[in-house]
N, C-alpha and C positions, 0 to 999 in steps of 0.2 A: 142256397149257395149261388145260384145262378142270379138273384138279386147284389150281390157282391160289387160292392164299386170300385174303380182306380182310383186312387187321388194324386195325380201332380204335384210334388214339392218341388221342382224344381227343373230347367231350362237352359237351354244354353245353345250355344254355334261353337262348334270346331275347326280352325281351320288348319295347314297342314304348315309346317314350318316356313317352306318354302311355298309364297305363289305369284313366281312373275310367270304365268303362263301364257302362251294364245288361246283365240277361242278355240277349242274341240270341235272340229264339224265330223258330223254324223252320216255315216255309210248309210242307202237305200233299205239296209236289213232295222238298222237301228230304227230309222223314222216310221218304219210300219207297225211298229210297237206303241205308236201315241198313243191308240187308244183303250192297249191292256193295261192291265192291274200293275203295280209293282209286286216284284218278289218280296213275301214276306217269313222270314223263316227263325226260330227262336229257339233255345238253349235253355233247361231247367236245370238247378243246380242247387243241393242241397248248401243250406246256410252254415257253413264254419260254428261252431259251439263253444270257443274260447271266450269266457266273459272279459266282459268289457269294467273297467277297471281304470280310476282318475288317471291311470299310469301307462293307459293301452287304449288304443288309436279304434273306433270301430271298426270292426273289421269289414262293414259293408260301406262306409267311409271312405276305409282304404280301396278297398276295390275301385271305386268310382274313381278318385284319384288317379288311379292310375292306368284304368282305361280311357280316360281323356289322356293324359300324355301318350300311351301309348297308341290313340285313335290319330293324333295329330304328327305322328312319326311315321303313322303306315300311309297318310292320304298323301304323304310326299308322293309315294309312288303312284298311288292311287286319284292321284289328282282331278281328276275329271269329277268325279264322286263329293265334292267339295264346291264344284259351280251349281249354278242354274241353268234350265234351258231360256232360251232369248230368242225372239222371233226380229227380223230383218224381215222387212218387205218396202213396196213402194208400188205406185200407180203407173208408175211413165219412165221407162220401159215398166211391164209389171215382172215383180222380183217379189218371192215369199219363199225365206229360208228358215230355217231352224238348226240352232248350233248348242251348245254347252258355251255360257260365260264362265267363265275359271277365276277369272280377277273382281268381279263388281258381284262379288256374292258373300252372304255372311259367313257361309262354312257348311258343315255337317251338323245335322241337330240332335243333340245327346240330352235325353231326359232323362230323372229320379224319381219313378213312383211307386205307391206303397197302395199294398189290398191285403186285407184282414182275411186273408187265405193259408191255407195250408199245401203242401206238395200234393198230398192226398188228396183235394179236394180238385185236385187237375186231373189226378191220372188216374182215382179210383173210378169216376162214372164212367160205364160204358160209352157214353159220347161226351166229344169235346164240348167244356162247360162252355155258351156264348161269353164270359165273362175274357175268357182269350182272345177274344178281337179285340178287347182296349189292352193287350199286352202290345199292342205295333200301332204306331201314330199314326201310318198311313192305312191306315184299313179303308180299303173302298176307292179310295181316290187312287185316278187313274194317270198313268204317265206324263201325260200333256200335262197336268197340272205341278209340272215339274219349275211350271214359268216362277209360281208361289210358293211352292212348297220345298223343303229339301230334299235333295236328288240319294240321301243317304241320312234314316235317323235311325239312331239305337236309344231303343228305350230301357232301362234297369229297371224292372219292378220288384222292390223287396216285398218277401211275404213271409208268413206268421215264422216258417223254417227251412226256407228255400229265396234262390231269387232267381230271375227268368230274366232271359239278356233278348227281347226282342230287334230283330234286325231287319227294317225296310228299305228296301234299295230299289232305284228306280230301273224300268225294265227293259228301258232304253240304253244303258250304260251298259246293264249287266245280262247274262242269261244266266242258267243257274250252275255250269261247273264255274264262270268265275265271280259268281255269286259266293260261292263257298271258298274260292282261292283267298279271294279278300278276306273272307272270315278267318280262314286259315293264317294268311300272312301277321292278321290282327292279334290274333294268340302267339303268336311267333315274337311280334316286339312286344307284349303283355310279356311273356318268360322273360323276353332276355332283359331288358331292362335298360337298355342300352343307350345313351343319347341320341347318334345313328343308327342303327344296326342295320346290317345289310340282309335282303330276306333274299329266303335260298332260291324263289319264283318269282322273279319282276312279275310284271303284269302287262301282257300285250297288248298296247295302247294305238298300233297301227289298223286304220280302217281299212277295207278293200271296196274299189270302186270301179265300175264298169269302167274300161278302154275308153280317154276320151271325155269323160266323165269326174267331177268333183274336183277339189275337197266341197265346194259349195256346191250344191247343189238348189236350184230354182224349183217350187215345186208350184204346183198350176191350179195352187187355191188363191183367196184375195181374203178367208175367216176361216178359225179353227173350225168355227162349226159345218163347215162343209166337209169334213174327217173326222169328228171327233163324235163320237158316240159313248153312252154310257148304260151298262148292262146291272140291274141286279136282277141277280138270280133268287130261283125261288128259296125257300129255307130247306135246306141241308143239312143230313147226319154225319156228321165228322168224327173219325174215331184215332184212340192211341191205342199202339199196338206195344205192350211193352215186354220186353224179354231181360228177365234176370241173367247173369254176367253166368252164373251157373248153368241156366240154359243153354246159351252162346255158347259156352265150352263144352257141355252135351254134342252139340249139333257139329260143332266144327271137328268133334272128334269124329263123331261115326260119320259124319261126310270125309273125312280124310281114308277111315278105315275103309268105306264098300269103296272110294276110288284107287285104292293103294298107292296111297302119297301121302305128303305128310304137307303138299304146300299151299293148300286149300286154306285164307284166311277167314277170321270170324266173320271179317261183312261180305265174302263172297258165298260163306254159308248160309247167313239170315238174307242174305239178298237171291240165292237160289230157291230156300222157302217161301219166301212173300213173292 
């Protein structure tokens, strides 16, 4: 199983309705990030079982549809997510900055791929199958390479009765509560359906910069590779931890009962166990 390949059908750039933006420059916390990973985090989700029929729409078709409109409605807000990084320097005076281009970029890159896998065949072995690194585009590559690469892909992988919504985002932009805001906001105009839809949490898109200091900021290399390093690690056991919705409701009862309360949610009860 672990032999198991991805195949690519298909590619694309997203970009957000609206993009007359400026460049994005990047707060001191953001640019120490070049040379980590991007957040890579993914959603399994059983396959819909309505057949498909000369008179009905595939239903993993449909999905794709309409998380590209809805991908290109949420980057409005989410705008930065949507550029490139771009390097600015010069010799005389010397100047070496790094910003988000938001206008000379293709977009966000949304792929369709398909592995002859099952749900079970992710979450039954004791460790994560290596086959789950080709569910995220960016696997490996690291921040800086934000100049080539896009700053935001979601990958669809359909499989045998399930599909996996892989989501890399770059770690520069994001850290991981608004790593999941975005995700959140994206589900949000997925429901509603909306042309606009207004989502209930903008996204805080102000930097903070020392007194005195930025938007641009000069930094005191003349080449990435005087910053930029690149780590693999040695191989790694990765595991899922999976809890039935019956469990969950076990736990969140008798954690509500020995506290005597009743307002103890299900993920403050599996997150007090783990």
């Amino acid at each position: 199983m672990n032999h198991a390949t991805v195949q690519i059908i298909s590619e694309c750039f997203i970009k957000p309705e609206e993009q007359n933006h400026p460049p994005f420059h990047l707060a001191p916390c953001d640019l120490a990030m070049l040379s980590a990973h991007y957040i890579q985090k993914g959603l399994l989700f059983i396959k819909p079982k309505t057949p498909t029929t000369d008179h009905q729409e595939n239903p993993v078709e449909s999905l794709l549809n309409r998380l590209k409109d809805s991908l290109s409605r949420t980057l409005v807000h989410f705008y930065p997510l949507s550029g490139r990084l771009t390097t600015r320097k010069q010799e005389n005076p010397p100047f070496y900055s790094v910003y988000i281009d938001c206008y000379n970029s293709p977009g966000a890159k949304f792929i369709y791929a398909v592995a002859d896998l099952t749900v079970s065949d992710i979450l039954s072995p004791v460790d994560v199958p290596v086959v789950v690194q080709s569910f995220f585009d960016h696997d490996r590559a690291v921040n800086h390479d934000g100049h080539s690469m896009s700053l935001l892909s979601i990958q669809v992988t359909e499989l045998t009765d399930g599909v996996f919504i892989g989501c890399s985002i770059n770690h520069v932009v994001v850290d991981g509560t608004s790593y999941w805001h975005f995700f959140e906001m994206l589900s949000h105009a997925f429901r509603a359906q909306e042309k606009n839809p207004e989502i209930p949490r903008p996204p805080v898109l102000t930097r903070w910069f020392p007194e005195g200091y930025g938007p641009v900021l000069n930094l005191p290399f003349s080449h990435h590779d005087q910053f930029i390093s690149r780590f693999e690690p040695p191989p790694l056991r990765e595991r899922i931890f999976h809890l039935s919705s019956e469990s969950i409701a076990k736990l969140k009862s008798k954690a509500n009962s020995e506290s005597k309360t009743n307002k103890i949610s299900s993920f403050q009860a599996v997150s007090t166990l783990v």
